[in-house]
C-alpha positions as CSV (number, residue, x, y, z in Angstrom):
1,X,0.0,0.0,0.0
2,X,1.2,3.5,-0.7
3,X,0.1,6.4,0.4
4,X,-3.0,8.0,-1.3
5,X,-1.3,11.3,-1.9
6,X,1.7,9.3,-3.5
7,X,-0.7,7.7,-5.2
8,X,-1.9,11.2,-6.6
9,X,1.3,12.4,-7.3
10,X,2.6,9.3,-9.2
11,X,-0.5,9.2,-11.5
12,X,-0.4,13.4,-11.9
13,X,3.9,12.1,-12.9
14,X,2.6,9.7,-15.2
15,X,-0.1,11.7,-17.4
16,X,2.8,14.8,-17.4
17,X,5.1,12.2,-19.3
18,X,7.3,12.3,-16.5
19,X,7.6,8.4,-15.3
20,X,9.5,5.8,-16.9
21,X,9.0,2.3,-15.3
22,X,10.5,-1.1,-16.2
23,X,13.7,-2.4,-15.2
24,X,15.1,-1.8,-18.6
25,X,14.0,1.9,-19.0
26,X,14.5,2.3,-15.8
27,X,18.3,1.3,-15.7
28,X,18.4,3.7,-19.3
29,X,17.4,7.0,-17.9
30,X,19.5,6.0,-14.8
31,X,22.8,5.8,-16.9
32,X,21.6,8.6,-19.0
33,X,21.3,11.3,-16.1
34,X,17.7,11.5,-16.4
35,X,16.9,10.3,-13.0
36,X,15.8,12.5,-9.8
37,X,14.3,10.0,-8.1
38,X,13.9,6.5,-7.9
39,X,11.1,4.1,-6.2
40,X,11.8,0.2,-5.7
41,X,8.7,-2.2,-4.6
42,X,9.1,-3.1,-1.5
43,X,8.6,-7.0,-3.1
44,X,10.3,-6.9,-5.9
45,X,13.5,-9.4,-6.3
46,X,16.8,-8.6,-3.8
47,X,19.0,-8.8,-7.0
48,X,16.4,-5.7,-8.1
49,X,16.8,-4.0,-4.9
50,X,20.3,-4.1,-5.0
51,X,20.4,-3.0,-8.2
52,X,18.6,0.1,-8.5
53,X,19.9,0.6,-4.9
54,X,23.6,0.6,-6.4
55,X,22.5,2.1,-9.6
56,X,21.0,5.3,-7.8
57,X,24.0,5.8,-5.5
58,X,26.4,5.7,-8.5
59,X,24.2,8.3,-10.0
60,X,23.4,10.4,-7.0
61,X,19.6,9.9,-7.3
62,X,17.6,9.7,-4.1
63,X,16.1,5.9,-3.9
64,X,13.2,4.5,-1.5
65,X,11.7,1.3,-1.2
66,X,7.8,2.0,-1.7
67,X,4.9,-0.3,-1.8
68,X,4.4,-2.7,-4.0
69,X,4.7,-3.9,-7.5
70,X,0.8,-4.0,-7.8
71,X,0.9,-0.2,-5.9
72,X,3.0,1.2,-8.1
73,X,1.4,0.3,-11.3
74,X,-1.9,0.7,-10.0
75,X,-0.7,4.3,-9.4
76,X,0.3,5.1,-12.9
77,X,-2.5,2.9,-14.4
78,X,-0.3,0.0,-15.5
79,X,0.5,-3.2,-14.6
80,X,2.6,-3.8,-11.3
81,X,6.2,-2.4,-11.5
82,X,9.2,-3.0,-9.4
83,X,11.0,0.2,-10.3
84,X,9.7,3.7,-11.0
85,X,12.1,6.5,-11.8
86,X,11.1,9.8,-11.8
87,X,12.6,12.4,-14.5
88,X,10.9,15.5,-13.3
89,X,13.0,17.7,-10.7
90,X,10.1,19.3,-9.6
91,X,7.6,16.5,-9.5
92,X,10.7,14.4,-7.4
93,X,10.9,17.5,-5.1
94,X,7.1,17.5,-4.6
95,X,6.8,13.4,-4.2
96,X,10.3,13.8,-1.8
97,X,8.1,16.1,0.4
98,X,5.3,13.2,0.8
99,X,7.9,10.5,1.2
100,X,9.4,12.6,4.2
101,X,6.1,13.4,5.5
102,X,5.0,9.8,6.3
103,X,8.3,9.1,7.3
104,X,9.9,6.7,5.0
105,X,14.0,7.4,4.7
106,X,16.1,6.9,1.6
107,X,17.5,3.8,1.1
108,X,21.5,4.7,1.0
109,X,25.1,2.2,-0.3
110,X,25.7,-0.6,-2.3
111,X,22.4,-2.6,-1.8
């Protein structure tokens, strides 16, 4: 379960053209700089996790572990999703400021 105001947020993300999900995607706009946030499922695979984990510290991108894979695509009206980066800086700022608020922290190292 997420949030409903994440919820919000990530669906408002997704209709602004501002979500890329998918491992694959994901791990592309990671390497290409286009990442200012990124949001693992809280069930998708350790090797994932570690991953995105390591892939977001090499990049400098905030990363939290967040729901789940059926959350997360429910909240951008696809299927479930283990990984979610956001590309926006303002729409990361804005979904940083609900993260904080229900008191999740970034998840920080090597995975």
């Amino acid at each position: 379960m997420i949030p409903p105001s994440l919820h919000s947020m990530l669906g408002l993300c997704q209709r602004a053209g501002q979500l890329v999900s998918g491992e694959m995607a994901a791990e592309q706009a990671l390497r290409r700089g286009h990442a200012h946030l990124v949001l693992v499922a809280g069930d998708a695979s350790e090797r994932t996790r570690s991953r995105f984990v390591h892939l977001a510290a090499q990049t400098g991108a905030p990363c939290y572990i967040v729901g789940t894979r059926a959350a997360l695509g429910e909240a951008m009206g696809k299927a479930g999703r283990a990984v979610v980066v956001v590309q926006s800086r303002d729409f990361a700022r804005g979904i940083l400021g609900i993260l904080r608020r229900e008191g999740l922290a970034p998840v920080t190292g090597r995975g």
